[in-house]
Residue, then its C-alpha position, 0 to 999 in steps of 0.5 A: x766077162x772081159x777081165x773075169x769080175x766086176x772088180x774093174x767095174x767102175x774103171x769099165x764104166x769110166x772108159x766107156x763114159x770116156x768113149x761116148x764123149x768122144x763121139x759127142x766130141x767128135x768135129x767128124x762125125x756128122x760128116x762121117x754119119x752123113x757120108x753113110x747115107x750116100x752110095x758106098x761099098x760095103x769096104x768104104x762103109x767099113x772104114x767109115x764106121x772104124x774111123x768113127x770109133x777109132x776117134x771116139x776112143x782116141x779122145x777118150x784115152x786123152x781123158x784116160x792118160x792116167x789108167x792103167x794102159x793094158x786095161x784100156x787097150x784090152x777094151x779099145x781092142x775088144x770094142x774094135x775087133x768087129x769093125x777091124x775085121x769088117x775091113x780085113x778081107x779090104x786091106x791090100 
C-alpha cells in the first residue's frame, strides 16, 4: 500500500529482512529490552523503544548502501513515524 503495487515487493521484503537483522544484531538491545522492565515514564520508554529501532535500521542501511536511498528512507520513515511522535509531545 506504501509505494501503490507490489512491484517494489521483493526490494520491500529485503529492507525488512535487512531491519530484523539489525535487531538480532543489535550489542544494545538486551540492555534497552531489560531497561523496559524497570520504573520509567511514559517519555523515557518512548526513547528507549526509538533507540531500538533506530539501531535496527541504522545496521540494515549498512546492508542496504546500494538500494535506491528514497525507497529506503520512505519505509525507514513510515516504520519510524509512530515511535517519533511517542516522544514529540517530549522533545523540548
Amino acid at each position: 500500500m506504501l509505494f501503490g503495487s507490489l512491484a517494489p515487493l521483493k526490494a520491500y521484503i529485503y529492507v525488512i529482512l535487512a531491519h530484523e537483522l539489525g535487531h538480532a544484531e543489535d550489542v544494545e538491545l538486551v540492555d534497552l529490552s531489560n531497561l523496559l522492565d524497570g520504573p520509567l515514564t511514559v517519555s523515557e520508554q518512548a526513547e528507549i523503544r526509538l533507540r531500538i529501532e533506530e539501531n535496527a535500521w541504522r545496521y540494515a542501511e549498512s546492508l542496504l548502501f546500494d538500494m535506491d536511498p528514497v525507497f529506503l528512507r520512505t519505509i525507514i520513515d513510515e516504520s519510524l513515524f509512530s515511535y517519533r511522535q511517542a516522544i514529540e509531545p517530549h522533545i523540548a
